[in-house]
C-alpha positions as a Markdown table, in Angstrom:
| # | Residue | x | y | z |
|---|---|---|---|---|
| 1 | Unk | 27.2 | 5.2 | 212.1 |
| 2 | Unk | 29.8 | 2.6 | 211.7 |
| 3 | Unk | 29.8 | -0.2 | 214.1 |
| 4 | Unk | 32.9 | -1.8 | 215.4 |
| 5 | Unk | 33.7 | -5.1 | 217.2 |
| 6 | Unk | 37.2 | -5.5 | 218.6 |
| 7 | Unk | 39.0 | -8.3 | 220.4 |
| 8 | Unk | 42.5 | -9.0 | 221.8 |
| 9 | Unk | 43.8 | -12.6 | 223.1 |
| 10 | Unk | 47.1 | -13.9 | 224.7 |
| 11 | Unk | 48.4 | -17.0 | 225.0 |
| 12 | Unk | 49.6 | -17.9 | 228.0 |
| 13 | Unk | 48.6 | -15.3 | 230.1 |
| 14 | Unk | 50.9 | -13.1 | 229.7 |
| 15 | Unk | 52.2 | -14.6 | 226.5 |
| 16 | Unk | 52.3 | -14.0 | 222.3 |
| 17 | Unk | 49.1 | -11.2 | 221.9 |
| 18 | Unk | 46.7 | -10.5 | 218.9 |
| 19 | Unk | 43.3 | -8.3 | 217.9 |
| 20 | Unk | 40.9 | -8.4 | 215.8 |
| 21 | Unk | 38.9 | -6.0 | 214.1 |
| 22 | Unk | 35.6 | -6.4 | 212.2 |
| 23 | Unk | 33.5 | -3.5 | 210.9 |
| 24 | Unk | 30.0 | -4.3 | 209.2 |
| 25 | Unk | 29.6 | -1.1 | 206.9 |
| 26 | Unk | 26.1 | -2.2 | 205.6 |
| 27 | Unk | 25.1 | -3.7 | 202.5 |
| 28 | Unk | 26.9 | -6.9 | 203.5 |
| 29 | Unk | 29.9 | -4.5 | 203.1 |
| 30 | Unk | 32.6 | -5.5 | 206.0 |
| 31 | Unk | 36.2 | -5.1 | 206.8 |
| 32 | Unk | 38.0 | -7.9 | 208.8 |
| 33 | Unk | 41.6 | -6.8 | 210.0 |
| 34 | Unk | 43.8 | -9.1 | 212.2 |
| 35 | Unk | 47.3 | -7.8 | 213.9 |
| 36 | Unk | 50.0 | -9.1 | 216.3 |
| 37 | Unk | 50.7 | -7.4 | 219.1 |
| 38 | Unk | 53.4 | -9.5 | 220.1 |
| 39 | Unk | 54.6 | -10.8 | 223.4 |
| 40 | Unk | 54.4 | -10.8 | 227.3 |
| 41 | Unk | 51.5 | -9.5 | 227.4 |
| 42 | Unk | 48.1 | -10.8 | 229.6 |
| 43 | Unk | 44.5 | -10.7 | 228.0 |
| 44 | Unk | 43.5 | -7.5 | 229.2 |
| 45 | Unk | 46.6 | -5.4 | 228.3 |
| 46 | Unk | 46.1 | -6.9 | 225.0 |
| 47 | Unk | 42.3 | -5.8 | 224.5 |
| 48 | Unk | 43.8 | -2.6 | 225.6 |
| 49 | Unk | 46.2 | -2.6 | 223.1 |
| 50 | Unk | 43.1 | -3.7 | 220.3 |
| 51 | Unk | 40.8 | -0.5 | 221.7 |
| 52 | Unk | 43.6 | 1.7 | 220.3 |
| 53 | Unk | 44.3 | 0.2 | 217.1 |
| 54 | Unk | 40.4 | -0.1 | 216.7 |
| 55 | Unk | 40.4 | 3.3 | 217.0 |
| 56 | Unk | 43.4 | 4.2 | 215.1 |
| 57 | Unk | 42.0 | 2.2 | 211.9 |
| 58 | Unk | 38.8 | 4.6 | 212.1 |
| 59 | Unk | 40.7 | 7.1 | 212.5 |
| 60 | Unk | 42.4 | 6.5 | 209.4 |
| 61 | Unk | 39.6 | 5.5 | 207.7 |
| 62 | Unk | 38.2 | 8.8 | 208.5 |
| 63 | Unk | 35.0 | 7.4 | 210.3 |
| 64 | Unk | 33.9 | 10.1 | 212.5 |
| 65 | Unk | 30.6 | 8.6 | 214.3 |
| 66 | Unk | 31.5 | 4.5 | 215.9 |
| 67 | Unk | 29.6 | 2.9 | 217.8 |
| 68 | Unk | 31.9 | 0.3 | 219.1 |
| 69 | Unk | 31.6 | -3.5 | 220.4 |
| 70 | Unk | 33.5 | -4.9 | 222.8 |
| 71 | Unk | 33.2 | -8.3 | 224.9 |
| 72 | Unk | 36.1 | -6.9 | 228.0 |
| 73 | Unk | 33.9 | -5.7 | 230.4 |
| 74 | Unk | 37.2 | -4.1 | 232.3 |
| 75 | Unk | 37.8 | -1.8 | 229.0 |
| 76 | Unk | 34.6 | -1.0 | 228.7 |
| 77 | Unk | 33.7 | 0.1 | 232.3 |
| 78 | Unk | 37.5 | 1.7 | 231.9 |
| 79 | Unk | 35.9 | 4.2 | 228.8 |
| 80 | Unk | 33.0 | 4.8 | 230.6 |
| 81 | Unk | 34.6 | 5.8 | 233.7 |
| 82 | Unk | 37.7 | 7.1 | 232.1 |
| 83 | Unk | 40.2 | 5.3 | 234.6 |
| 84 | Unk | 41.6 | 2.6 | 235.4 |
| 85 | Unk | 42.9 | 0.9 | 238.6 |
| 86 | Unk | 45.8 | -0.7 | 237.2 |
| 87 | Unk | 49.0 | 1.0 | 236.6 |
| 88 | Unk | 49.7 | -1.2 | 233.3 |
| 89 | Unk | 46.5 | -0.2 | 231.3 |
| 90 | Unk | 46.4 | 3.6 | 231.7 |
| 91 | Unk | 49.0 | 4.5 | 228.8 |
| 92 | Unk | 46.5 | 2.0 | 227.1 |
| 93 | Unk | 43.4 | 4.2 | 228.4 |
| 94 | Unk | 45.1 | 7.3 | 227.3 |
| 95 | Unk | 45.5 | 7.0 | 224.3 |
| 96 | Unk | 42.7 | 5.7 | 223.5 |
| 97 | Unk | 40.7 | 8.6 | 225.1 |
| 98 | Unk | 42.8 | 11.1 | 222.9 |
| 99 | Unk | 41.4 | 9.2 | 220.0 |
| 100 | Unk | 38.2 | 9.1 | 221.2 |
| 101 | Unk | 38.0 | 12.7 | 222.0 |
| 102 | Unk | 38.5 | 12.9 | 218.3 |
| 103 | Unk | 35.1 | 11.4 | 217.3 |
| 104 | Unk | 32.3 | 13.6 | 216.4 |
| 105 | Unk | 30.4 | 10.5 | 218.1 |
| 106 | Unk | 31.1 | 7.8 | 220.2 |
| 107 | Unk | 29.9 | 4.6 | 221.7 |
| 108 | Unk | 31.2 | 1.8 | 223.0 |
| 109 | Unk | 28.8 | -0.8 | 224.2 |
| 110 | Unk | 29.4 | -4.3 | 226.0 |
| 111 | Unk | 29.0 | -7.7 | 224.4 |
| 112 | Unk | 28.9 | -10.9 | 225.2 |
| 113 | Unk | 31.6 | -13.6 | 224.1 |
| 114 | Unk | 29.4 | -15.5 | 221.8 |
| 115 | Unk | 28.3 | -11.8 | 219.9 |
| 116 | Unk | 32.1 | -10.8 | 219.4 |
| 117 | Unk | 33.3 | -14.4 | 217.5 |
| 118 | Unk | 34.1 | -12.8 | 214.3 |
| 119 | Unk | 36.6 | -10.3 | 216.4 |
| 120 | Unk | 37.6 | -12.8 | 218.6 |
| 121 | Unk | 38.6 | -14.9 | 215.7 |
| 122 | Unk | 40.6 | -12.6 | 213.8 |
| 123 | Unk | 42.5 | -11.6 | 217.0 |
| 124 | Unk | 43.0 | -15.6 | 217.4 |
| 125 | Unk | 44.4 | -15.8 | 213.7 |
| 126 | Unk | 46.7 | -13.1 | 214.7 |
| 127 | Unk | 48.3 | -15.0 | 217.1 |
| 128 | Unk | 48.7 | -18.1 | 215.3 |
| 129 | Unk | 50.3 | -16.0 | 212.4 |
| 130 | Unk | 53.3 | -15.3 | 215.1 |
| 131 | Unk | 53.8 | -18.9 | 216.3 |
| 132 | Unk | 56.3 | -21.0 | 215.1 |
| 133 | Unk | 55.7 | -24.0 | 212.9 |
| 134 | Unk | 55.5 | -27.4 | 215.1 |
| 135 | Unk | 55.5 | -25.1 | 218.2 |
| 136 | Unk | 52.3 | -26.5 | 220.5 |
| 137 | Unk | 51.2 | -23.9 | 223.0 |
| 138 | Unk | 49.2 | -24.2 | 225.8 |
| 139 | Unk | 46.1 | -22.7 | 224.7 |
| 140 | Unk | 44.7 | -24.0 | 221.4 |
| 141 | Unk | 43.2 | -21.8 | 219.4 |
């Protein structure tokens, strides 16, 4: 089984997005993937948005049995449950079930901050990789 951490951050609340992706395959064998996701958009959307592209790298990959990691207690409660409250996150939810339903196995198990850094920093370097030179921001990261 593969395991999977995954971790979107915004700047600003809403503001310029990233994830972060970080599969440990074994064998000190891992794969580190970071990607914008742009702007306007708050934390949560974008660990959203990071769940589906988690799960459309495996996809691609042709993993079929995840165990995934997450440190957003909201998307993980929302797989679980498959639902959400809010209006904004359930194009996010549904596409990431359709993916999911895809798996011959699936987990996805909570985290705490301090267990997800390696996520949390690539979704971090995403961000910086869509700022502009000698812009400050708010939020260091």
């Amino acid at each position: 089984m593969i395991e999977v951490s995954f971790d979107g951050a915004s700047v600003g609340n809403p503001g310029l997005a990233g994830g972060g992706i970080y599969i440990n395959l074994g064998n000190g064998n891992e794969i580190r993937e970071s990607f914008p996701l742009g702007t306007l958009l708050s934390n949560h959307e974008a660990e959203f948005a990071a769940l589906v592209r988690a799960l459309q790298f495996c996809h691609e990959k042709g993993y079929r049995n995840v165990s995934f990691r997450t440190d957003s207690q909201l998307v993980n409660q929302a797989i679980e449950k498959r639902y959400v409250k809010k209006a904004e996150f359930s194009h996010y939810l549904s596409a990431a079930l359709a993916l999911i339903d895809q798996f011959n196995l699936f987990f996805c198990k909570w985290i705490p901050d301090v267990k997800n850094k390696n996520a949390d920093s690539l979704a971090r370097l995403a961000i910086r990789s869509q700022q502009k030179p000698g812009k400050s921001e708010c939020d260091p990261l």
